[in-house]
C-alpha positions as CSV (number, residue, x, y, z in Angstrom):
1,X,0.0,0.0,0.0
2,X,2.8,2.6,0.4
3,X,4.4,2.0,-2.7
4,X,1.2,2.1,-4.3
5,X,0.1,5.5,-2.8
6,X,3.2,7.5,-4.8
7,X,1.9,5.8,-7.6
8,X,-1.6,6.6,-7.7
9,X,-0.3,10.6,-6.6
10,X,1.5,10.8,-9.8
11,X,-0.7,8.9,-12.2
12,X,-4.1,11.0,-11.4
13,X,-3.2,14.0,-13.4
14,X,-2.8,11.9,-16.4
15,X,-5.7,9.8,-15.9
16,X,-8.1,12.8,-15.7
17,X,-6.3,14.5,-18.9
18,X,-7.3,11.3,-20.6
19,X,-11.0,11.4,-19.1
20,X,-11.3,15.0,-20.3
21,X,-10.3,14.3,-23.6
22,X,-12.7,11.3,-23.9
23,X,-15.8,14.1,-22.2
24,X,-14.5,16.3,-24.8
25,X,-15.1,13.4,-28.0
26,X,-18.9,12.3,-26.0
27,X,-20.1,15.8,-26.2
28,X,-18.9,16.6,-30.3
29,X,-16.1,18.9,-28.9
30,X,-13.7,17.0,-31.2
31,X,-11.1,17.6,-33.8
32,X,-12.6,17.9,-37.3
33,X,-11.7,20.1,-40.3
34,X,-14.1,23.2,-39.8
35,X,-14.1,22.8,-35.8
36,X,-10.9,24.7,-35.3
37,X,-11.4,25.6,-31.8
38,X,-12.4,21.9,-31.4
39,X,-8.9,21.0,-32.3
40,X,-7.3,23.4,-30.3
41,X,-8.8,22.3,-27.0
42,X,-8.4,18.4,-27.9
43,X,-5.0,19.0,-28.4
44,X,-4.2,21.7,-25.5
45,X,-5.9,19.1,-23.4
46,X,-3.7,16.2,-25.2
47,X,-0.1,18.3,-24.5
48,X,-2.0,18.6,-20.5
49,X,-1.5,15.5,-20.5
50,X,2.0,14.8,-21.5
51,X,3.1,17.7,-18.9
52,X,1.3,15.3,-16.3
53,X,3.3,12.6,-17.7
54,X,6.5,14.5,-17.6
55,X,5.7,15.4,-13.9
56,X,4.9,11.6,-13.0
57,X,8.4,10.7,-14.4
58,X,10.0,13.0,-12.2
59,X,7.9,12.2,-9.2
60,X,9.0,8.4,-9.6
61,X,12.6,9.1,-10.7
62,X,14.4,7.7,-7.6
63,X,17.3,9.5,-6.0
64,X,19.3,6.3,-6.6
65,X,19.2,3.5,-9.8
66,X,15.9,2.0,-9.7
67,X,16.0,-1.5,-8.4
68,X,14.3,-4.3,-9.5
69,X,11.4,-4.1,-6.3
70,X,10.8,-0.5,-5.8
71,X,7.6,0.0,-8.1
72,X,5.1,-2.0,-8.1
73,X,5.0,-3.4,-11.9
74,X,1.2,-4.6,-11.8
75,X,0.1,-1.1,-10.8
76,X,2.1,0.6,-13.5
77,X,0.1,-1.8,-15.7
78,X,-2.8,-1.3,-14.2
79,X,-2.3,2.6,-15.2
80,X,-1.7,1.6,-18.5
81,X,-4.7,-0.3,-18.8
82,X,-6.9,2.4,-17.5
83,X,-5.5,4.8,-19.8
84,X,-5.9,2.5,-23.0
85,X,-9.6,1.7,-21.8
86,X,-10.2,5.8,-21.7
87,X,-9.1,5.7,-25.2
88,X,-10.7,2.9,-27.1
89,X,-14.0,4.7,-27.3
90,X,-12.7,8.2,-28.7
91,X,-13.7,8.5,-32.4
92,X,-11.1,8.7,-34.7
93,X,-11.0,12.0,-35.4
94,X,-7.0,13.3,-35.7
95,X,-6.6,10.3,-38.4
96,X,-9.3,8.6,-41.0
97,X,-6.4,6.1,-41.5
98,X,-8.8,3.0,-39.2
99,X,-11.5,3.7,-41.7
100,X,-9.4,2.3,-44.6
101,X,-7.9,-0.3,-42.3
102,X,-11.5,-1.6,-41.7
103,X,-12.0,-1.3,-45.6
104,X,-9.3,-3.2,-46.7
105,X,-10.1,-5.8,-44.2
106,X,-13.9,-5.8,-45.5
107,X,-11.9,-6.5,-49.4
108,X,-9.6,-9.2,-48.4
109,X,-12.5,-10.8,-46.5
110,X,-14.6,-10.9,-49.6
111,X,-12.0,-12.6,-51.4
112,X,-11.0,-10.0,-53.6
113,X,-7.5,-8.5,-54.0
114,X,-6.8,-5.6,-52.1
115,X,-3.2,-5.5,-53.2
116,X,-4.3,-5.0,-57.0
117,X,-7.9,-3.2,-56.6
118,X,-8.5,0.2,-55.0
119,X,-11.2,1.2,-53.0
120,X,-12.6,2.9,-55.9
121,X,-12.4,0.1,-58.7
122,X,-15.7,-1.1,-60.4
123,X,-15.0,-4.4,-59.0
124,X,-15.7,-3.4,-55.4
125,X,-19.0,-1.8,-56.2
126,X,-21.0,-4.4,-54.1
127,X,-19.0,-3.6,-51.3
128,X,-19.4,-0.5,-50.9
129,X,-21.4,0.9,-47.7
130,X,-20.8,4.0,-45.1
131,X,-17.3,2.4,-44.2
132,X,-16.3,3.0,-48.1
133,X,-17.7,6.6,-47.8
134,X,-15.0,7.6,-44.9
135,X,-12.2,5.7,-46.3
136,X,-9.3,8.1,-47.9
137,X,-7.4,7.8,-51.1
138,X,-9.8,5.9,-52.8
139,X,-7.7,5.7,-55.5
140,X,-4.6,4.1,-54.7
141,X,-4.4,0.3,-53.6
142,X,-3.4,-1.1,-50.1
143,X,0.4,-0.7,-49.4
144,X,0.0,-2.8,-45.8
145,X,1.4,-6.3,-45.4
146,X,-0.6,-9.7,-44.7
147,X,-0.7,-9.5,-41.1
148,X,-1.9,-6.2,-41.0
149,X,-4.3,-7.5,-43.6
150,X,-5.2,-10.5,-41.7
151,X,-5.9,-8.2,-38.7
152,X,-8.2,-6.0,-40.3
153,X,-10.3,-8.7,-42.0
154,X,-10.4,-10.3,-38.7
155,X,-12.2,-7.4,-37.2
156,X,-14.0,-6.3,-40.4
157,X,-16.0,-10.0,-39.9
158,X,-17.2,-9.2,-36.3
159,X,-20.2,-7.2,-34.9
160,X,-18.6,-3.9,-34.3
161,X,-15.2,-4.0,-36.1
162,X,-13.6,-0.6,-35.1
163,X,-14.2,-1.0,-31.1
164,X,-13.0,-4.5,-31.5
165,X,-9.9,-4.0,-33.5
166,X,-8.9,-1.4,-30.7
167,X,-9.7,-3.0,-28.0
168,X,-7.5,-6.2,-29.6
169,X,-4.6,-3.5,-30.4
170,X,-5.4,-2.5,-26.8
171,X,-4.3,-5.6,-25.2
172,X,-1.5,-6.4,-27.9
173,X,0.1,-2.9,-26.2
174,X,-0.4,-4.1,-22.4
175,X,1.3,-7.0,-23.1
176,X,3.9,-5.4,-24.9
177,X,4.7,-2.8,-22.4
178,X,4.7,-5.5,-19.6
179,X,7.7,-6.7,-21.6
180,X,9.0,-3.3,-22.3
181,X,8.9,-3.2,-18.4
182,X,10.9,-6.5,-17.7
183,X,13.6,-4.7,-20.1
184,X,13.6,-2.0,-18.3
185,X,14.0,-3.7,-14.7
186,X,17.3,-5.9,-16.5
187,X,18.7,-2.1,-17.1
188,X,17.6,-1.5,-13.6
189,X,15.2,1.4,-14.8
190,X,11.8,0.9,-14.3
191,X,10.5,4.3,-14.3
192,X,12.6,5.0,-17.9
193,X,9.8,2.3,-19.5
194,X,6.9,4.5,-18.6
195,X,8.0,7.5,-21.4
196,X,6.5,4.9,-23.6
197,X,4.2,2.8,-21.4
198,X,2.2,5.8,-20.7
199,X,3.1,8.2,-23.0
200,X,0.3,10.0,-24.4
201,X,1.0,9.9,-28.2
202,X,1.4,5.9,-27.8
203,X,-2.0,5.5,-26.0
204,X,-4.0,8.1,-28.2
205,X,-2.5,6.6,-31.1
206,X,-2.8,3.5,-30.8
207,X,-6.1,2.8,-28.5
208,X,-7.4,5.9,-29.6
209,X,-6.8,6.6,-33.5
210,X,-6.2,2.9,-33.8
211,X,-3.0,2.6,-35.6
212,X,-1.5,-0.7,-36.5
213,X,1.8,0.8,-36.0
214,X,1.6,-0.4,-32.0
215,X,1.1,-3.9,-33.1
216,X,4.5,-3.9,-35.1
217,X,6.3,-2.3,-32.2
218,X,5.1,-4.4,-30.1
219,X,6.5,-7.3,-31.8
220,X,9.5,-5.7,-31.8
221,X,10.0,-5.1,-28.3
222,X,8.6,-8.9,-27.9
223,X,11.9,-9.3,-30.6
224,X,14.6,-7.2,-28.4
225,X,13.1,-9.1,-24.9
226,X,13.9,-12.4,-26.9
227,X,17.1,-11.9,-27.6
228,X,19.8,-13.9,-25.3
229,X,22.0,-11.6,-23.2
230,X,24.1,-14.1,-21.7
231,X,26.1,-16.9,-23.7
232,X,26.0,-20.0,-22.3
233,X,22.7,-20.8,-21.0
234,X,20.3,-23.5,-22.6
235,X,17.0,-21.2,-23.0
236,X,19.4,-19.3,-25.8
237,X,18.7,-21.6,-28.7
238,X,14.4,-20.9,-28.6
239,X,14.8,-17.7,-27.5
240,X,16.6,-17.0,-30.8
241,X,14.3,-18.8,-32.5
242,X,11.3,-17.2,-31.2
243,X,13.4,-13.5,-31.4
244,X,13.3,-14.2,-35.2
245,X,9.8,-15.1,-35.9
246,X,8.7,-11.7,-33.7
247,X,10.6,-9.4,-35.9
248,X,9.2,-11.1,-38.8
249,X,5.6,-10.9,-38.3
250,X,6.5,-7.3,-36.9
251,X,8.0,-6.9,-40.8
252,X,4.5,-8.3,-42.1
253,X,2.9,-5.9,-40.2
254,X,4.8,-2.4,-41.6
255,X,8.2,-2.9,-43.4
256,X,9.6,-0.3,-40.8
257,X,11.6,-3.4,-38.9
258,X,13.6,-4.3,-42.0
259,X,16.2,-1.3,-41.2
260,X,17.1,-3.5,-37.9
261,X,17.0,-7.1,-38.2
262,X,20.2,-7.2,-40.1
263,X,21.5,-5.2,-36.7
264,X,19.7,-7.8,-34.4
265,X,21.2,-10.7,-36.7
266,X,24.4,-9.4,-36.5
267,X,24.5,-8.9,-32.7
268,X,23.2,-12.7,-32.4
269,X,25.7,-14.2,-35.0
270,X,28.4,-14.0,-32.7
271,X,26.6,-17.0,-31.4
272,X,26.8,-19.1,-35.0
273,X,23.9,-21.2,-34.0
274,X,22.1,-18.7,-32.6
275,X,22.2,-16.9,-35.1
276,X,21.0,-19.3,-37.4
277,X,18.6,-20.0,-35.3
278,X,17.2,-16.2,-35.2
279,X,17.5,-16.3,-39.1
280,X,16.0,-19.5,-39.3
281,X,12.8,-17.9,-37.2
282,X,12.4,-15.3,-39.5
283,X,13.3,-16.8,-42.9
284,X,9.9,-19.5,-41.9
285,X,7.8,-16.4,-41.3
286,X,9.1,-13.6,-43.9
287,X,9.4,-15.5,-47.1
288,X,6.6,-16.9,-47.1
289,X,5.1,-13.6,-46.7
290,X,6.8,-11.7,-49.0
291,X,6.2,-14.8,-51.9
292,X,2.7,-14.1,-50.6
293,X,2.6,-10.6,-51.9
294,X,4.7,-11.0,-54.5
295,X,2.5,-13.4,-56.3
296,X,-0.9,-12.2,-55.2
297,X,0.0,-8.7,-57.0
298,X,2.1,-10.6,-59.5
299,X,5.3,-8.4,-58.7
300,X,5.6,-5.2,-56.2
301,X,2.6,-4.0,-54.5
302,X,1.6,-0.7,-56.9
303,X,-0.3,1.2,-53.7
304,X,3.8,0.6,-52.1
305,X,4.8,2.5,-55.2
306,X,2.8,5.3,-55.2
307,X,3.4,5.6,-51.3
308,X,7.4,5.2,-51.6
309,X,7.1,8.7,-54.8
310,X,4.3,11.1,-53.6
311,X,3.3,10.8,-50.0
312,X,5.5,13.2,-48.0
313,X,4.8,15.2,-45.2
314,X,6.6,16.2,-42.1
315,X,9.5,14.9,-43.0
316,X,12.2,16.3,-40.5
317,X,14.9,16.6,-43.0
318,X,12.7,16.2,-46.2
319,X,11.1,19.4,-45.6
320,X,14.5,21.4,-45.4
321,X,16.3,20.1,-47.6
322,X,13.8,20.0,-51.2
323,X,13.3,23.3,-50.2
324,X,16.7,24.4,-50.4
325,X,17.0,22.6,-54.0
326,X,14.1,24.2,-55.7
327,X,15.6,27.8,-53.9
328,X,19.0,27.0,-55.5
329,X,17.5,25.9,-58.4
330,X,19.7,22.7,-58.5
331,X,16.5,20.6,-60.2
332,X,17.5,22.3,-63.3
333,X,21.3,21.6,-62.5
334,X,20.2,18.1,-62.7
335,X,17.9,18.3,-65.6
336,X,21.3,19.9,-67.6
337,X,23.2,17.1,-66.8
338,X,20.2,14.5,-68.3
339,X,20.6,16.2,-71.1
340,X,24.1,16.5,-71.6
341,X,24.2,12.8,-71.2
342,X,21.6,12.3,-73.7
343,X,23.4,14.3,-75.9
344,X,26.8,12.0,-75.3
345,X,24.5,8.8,-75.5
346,X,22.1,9.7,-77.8
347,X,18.3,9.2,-78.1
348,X,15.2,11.2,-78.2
349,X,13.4,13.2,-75.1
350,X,10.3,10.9,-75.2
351,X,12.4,7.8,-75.5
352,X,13.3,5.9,-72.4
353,X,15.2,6.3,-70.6
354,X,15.4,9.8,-71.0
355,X,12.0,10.3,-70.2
356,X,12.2,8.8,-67.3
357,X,15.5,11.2,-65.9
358,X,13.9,14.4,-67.0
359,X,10.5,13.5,-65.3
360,X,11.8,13.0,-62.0
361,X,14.0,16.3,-62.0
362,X,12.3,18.0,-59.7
363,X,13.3,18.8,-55.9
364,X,11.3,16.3,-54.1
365,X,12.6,13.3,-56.1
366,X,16.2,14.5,-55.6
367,X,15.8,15.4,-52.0
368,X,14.7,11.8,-51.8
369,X,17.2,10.2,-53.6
370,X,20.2,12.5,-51.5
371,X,18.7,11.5,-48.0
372,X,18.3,7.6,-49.1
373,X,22.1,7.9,-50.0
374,X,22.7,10.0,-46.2
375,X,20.5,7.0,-44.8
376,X,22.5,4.4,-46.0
377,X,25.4,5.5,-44.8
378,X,24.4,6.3,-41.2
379,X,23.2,2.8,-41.6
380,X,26.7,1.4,-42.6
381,X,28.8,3.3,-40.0
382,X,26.1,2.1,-37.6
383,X,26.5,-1.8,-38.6
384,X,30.0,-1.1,-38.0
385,X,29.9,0.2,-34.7
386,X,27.7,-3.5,-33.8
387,X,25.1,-1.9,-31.5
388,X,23.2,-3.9,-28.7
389,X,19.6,-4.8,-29.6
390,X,18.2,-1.7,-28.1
391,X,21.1,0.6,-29.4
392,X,20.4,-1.4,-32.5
393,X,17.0,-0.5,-33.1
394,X,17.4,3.1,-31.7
395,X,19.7,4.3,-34.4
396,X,18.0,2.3,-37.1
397,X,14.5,3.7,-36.4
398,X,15.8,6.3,-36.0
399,X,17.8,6.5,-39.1
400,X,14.1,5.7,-40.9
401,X,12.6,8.4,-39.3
402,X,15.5,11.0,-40.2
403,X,15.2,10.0,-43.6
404,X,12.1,9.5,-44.5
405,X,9.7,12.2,-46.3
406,X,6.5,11.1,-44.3
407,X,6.6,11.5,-40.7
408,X,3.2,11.0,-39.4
409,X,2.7,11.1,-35.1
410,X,2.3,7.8,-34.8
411,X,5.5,7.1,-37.0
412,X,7.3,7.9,-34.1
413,X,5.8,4.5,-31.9
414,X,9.0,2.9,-33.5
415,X,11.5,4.7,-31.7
416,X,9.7,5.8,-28.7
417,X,10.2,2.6,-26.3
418,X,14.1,2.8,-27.3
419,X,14.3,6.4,-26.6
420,X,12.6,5.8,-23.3
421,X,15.3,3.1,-22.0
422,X,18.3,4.9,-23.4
423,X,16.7,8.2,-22.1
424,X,16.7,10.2,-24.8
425,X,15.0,13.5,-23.8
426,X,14.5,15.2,-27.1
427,X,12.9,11.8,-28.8
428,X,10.2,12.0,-25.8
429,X,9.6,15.7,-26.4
430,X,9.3,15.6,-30.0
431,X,6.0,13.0,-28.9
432,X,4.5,15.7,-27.3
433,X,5.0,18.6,-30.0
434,X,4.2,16.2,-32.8
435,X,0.5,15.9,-32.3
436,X,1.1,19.5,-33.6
437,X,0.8,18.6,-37.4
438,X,-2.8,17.9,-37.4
439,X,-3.2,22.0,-37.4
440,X,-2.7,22.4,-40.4
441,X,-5.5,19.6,-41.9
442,X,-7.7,20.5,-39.2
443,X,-7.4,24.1,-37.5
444,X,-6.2,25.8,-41.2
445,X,-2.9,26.6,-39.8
446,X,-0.1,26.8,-42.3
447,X,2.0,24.2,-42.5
448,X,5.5,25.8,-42.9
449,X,7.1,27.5,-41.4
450,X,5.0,27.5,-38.4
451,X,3.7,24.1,-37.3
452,X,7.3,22.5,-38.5
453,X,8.9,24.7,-36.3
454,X,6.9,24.1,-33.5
455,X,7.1,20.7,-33.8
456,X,11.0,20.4,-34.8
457,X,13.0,23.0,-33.0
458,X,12.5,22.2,-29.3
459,X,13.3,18.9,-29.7
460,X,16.3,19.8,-32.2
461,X,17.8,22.5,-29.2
462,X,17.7,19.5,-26.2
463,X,19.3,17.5,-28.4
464,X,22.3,19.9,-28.8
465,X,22.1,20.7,-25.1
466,X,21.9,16.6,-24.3
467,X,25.1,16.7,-26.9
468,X,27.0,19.4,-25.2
469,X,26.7,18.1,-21.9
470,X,27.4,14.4,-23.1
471,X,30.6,15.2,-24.3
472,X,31.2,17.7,-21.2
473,X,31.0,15.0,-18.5
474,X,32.9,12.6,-21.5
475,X,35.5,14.8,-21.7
476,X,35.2,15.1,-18.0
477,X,35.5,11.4,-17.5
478,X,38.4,11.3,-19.4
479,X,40.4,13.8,-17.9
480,X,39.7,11.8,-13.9
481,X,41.2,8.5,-15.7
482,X,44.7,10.3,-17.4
483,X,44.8,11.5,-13.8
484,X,44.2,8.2,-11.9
């Protein structure tokens, strides 16, 4: 009971945010494009809510590293739970993107091919109801893997779909964070786990906007939990095993995990049967898969390619950097040197693949190509310095995120239960300032410069403070051991 009273003092706050935001949904004061005061209480009461987390994580920080008794785990849980069930029944209003979850499910249900037919083809006439009506980008396929798929046929077939699906992503996240926990306790940080296991942007995206995103990094943290960390010991062989298989399916549910397995892989392979083992577990799952796809679409998924060239929109470095191209004019740079090499090589404009090159000479397809060139070396200098699983799939979600020219809130799920265990301050804030973005869609608020630079530059300066005073006390630390 007195370890539990501490709790309960610092979890109140954020429960009641969480009931005022669900009182806010009951009675229509919701976001919605046209409603823009709507918005801007939702969301004021949304970043209330992560100042009452930050306040709980510094009314449970111990003077002292946290031990593995000194919380009660079950009421941390508890919390979590009660926070998730305040969730589950709040309309989706910040994101439509359930709608066409539930949609695609209804498709692959019927037996049709969501992979090759869009929500507006002919061929899905008959299907069509009020689920069809809310579901965006009608015109491009689905771009999400089978067990996403599998998922949302699976709720599409029962009574009410949408409150079921979250209520099952629900419990997929509780079980997850009790894991995320037991990681936590190994690195004897309890308190660390609960920047994700209550973090605001997790439960409202997750239980709230229903976002398959938690079910992939939940796998994942399933993944890093199942990976051996001592040699030696006879539970190493299944647990590599079963480490595999996790960050398969957590690949079949987003592709996001593809940027660390090789990582995890790597890590494990200093163990040769181990690693075989962990490749093994995911070679069973992922092919499979992937041959799946493959032949269901008979080669790569089209609604993937359209996604991968044209969506873009918050993208940290994205944003920057096409800008800078189209001010500098270096789109035409590169259209000169097309030409110039079609006039060394020959052949006409319209011919390929000259058509091709001058077509995507504009700045957002170069700013693309220049930051999947940056990515893939921070990758490589990344393998080299052979990361621990959770350093491992800090820097390559991270590296995803950096790179990438979408960067939706609930993007940031991937990185978030890394960030909270290695502690990195400015990951957590940018979850609070990136609920931000959905101004612009649904408050009329201009995108750039304002609402990037609300959402980027605090997080940007505490990372250069974090920086400074990292290689302070490392400097520090260096200059006690030349003296010793």
């Amino acid at each position: 009971m007195a370890r539990a009273l501490p709790l309960a003092a610092a979890a109140w706050p954020l429960l009641a945010c969480f009931g005022g935001l669900l009182a806010l949904d009951r009675t229509g004061l919701r976001p919605a494009a046209g409603a823009p005061w709507a918005t801007a209480l939702f969301l004021a009461v949304l970043l209330l809510a992560f100042a009452a987390l930050f306040r709980a994580l510094k009314r449970l920080e111990p003077p002292r590293p946290q031990t593995a008794g000194e919380l009660p785990v079950a009421g941390l849980l508890v919390v979590a739970a009660l926070l998730r069930l305040l969730a589950a029944p709040l309309s989706p209003s910040l994101s439509d993107d359930v709608h066409r979850y539930l949609w695609d499910g209804r498709v692959a249900a019927s037996g049709a091919n969501p992979y090759l037919l869009e929500p507006d083809h002919p061929d899905l006439a008959g299907l069509r109801n009020d689920l069809w009506q809310r579901t965006a980008h009608r015109d491009v396929a689905t771009v999400y893997p089978p067990l996403s798929l599998s998922l949302f046929a699976a709720a599409s077939l029962l009574p009410q779909p949408l409150l079921s699906y979250k209520l099952t992503l629900a419990a997929v996240d509780l079980v997850a964070c009790g894991l995320l926990l037991a990681l936590a306790r190994r690195r004897r940080s309890v308190v660390a786990a609960l920047a994700y296991v209550w973090n605001p942007l997790v439960v409202i995206e997750g239980a709230g906007m229903g976002h398959v995103d938690v079910l992939g990094s939940s796998l994942v943290i399933a993944c890093v939990y199942l990976v051996p960390v001592r040699s030696g010991t006879c539970s190493g062989s299944w647990r590599s095993l079963a480490a595999g298989a996790a960050a398969a399916l957590a690949v079949l549910v987003k592709l996001v995990p593809l940027a660390a397995i090789p990582l995890w892989w790597r890590r494990i392979r200093d163990h040769r049967q181990r690693g075989r083992l962990f490749a093994l577990g995911g070679a069973c799952l992922l092919l499979p898969g992937a041959a799946g796809v493959l032949i269901w679409t008979g080669g790569f998924p089209p609604g993937l390619a359209t996604y991968a060239l044209r969506w873009e929109y918050n993208g940290p470095l994205y944003e920057p950097v096409w800008r800078v191209l189209d001010l500098l004019q270096l789109d035409r740079v590169a259209a000169g040197l097309v030409h110039v090499a079609r006039l060394v090589f020959g052949g006409e404009i319209e011919a390929p693949p000259w058509d091709t090159l001058y077509a995507y000479s504009y700045p957002q397809f170069l700013a693309r190509v220049l930051l999947l060139v940056a990515a893939a070396a921070a990758w490589l200098r990344l393998w080299r310095q052979r990361p621990g699983p959770i350093g491992a799939a800090f820097g390559a979600f991270g590296i995803a995120l950096l790179a990438s020219p979408t960067l939706y809130p609930w993007y940031l799920i991937w990185i978030l239960p890394w960030a909270a265990l290695l502690g990195a301050r400015s990951v957590l804030l940018l979850s609070a300032t990136l609920p931000l973005t959905y101004l612009p869609a649904l408050a009329g608020v201009d995108y750039f410069p304002w609402v990037y630079g609300a959402v980027w530059l605090p997080p940007f300066l505490l990372f250069l403070v974090e920086r400074r005073r990292q290689r302070h006390a490392e400097k520090v630390s260096g200059l006690g051991t030349e003296r010793r």
